[in-house]
N, C-alpha and C positions, 0 to 999 in steps of 0.2 A: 040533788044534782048528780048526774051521771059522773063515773069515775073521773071517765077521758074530761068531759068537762071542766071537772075542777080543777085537772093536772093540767091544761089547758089555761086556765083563768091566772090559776097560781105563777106558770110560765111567763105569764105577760104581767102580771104584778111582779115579778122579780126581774125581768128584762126593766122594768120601766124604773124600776128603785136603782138598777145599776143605772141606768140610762141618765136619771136626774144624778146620781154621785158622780160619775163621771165630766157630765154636764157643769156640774158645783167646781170641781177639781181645777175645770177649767179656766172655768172665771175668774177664778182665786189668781190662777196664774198669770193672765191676762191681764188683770189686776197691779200685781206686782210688777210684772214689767211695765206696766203704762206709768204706774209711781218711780219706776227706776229710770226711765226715760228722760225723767224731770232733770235729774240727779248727774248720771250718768249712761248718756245713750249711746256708748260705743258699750259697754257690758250689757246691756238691754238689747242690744242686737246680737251680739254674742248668743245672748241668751234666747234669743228668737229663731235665730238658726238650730241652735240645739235643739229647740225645741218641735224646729220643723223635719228634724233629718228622724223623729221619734213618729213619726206619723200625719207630717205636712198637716197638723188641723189649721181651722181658720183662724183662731184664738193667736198662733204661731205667725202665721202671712201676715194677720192685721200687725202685731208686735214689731216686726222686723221692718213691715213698710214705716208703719211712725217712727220707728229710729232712725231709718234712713231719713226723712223728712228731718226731726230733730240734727240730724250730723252734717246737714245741709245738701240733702238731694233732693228737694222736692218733687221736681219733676219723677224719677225712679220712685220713690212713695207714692206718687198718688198714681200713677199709669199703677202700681201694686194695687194700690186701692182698688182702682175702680176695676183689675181683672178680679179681685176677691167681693167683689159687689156682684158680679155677671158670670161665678164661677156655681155649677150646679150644689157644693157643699157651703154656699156663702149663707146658709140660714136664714133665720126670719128675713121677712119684708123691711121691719122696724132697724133689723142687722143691717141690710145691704144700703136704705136709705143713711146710717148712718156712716159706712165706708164711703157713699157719696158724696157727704157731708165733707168728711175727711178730706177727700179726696181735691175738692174743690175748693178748700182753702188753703189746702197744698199748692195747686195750682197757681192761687192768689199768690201765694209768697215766690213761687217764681214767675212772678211777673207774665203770665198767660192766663187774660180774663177770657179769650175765649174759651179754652179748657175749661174753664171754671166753670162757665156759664154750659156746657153739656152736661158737665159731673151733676149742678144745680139743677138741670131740669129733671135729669135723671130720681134727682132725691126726692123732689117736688111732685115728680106723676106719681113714687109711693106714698108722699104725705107731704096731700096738698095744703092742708088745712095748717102747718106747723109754722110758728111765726119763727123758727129760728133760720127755717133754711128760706123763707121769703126775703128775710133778711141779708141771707147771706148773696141771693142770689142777685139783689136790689145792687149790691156792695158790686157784683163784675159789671152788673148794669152801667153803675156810676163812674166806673173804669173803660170802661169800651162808650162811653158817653150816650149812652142810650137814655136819658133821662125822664124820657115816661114812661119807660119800663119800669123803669128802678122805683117811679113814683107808686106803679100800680099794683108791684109789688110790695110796695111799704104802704097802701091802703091798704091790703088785703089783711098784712101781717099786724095791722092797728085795727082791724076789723074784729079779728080771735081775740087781741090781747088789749085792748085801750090803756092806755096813759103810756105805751112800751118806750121810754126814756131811747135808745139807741135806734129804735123804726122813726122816732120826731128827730133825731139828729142827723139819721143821713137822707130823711125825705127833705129836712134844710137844707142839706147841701145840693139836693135834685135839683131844688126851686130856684136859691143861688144859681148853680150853673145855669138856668133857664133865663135867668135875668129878671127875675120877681122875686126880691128881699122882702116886700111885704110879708107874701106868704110863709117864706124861708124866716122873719122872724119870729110869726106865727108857731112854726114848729122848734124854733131855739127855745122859747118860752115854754113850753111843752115839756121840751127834754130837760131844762133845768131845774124844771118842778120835779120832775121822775128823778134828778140827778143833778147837784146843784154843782158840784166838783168835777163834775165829768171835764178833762183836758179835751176833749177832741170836742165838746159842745161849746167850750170858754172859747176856745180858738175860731170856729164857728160865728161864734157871736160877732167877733171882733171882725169877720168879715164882711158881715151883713149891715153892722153897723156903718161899715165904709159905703157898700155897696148902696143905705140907703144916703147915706149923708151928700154921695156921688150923685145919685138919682133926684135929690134934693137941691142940688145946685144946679142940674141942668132942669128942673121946670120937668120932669117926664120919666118914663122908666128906662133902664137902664138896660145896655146888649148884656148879653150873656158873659160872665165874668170868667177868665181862665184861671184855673188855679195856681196858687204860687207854689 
C-alpha cells in the first residue's frame, strides 16, 4: 500500500476510535443523568446545563429537557424534545424517533393529546413497525376520543407483538367507549392472561362487567359509556 495511503487509512482508523470514545463518554453521561433524574432532577438539570454550556451536545438538550419534564414542565420538555428530534445534530433516526417518543408522553402528562398525537406520528413515520409507540399513540387516540384510531393502532401493535398484555387493555377500553363490552371483554381476558395484577386491567374489568350486566338488563347492546 502506498505511503499517503496507509497515513490515510490510519487517520480514519484513529479519527473513528476517538469518534466511538467520545461517543461511549457520552452515553455514560447521559446515562447518569437519566438515573439522576429518578433521584433528584433539579441536580440533573443543573447537571444538563453544565453540560450544555461544554458544547450544547444532544446527550445534554435530551438530559435537561427530561428534567424539566421530571420538575414539572412538560410542556417546556417536550417542545425541547421534539426541536432536539428535527435539530440537524439529533442523530440516528432510532435517536430522534425516540426524543418523539419522549416527547409525546410529555405532552400526555400535560394534558395535550393533540401535541401528542403529532409528536406520535412523527415517531411512527421513523418506526412504523414498533409496537411501543403504536401503543402510545392508540393512548392520545383514546384521549381525543378517536376510538378507531386507537383500535387500528393497537391491531397493528398486536400484529408485531401477540399476546401484548397493555395493546388488549387499552384496545378494551377502545371497544368500551364504543359501546361493545363483548368485545372489550374479549381483550380484558387477553390482558389478564399477559398480566393478571395489572390495576388498570382489574379496573377495566370491573367496567365491562357493568357495561355488560347494563346491556344485559336492557335485552341489547349498550350506547357508548363515558368514562368516570
Amino acid at each position: 500500500m502506498p505511503l499517503l495511503a496507509a497515513t490515510l487509512v490510519s487517520l480514519a482508523l484513529m479519527q473513528q476510535t476517538v469518534g466511538d470514545q467520545i461517543a461511549a463518554e457520552e452515553a455514560a453521561r447521559l446515562d447518569a443523568c437519566l438515573a439522576r433524574i429518578e433521584t433528584d432532577p433539579d441536580n440533573a438539570y443543573e447537571d444538563g446545563l453544565a453540560w450544555s454550556y461544554q458544547g450544547n451536545r444532544p446527550g445534554a438538550r435530551q438530559c435537561t429537557a427530561l428534567a424539566l419534564i421530571a420538575l414539572g414542565h412538560p410542556e417546556e420538555g417536550a417542545a425541547r424534545l421534539q426541536s432536539l428530534a428535527n435539530a440537524t445534530d439529533g442523530g440516528t433516526m432510532e435517536q430522534r424517533a425516540a426524543y418523539l417518543s419522549q416527547a409525546g408522553n410529555a405532552w400526555i402528562q400535560a394534558e395535550n393529546p393533540d401535541a401528542a398525537l403529532v409528536a406520535f406520528d412523527g415517531a411512527i413515520k421513523i418506526a412504523p413497525d414498533a409496537p411501543e409507540l403504536l401503543m402510545d399513540r392508540a393512548t392520545a387516540h383514546l384521549l381525543l376520543e378517536h376510538y378507531d384510531e386507537a383500535i387500528e393502532d393497537l391491531d397493528a401493535a398486536l400484529r408485531y407483538t401477540p399476546g401484548l398484555g397493555e395493546a388488549h387493555q387499552l384496545r378494551g377500553q377502545a371497544w368500551l367507549e364504543k359501546g361493545d363490552p363483548d368485545k372489550a371483554m374479549l381483550d380484558v381476558k387477553a390482558a389478564m392472561d399477559a398480566d393478571p395484577e395489572n390495576v388498570a386491567t382489574l379496573v377495566l374489568r370491573g367496567r365491562v362487567r357493568e357495561a355488560l350486566r347494563i346491556q344485559e338488563a336492557a335485552g341489547g347492546p349498550v350506547e357508548r359509556l363515558e368514562s368516570n
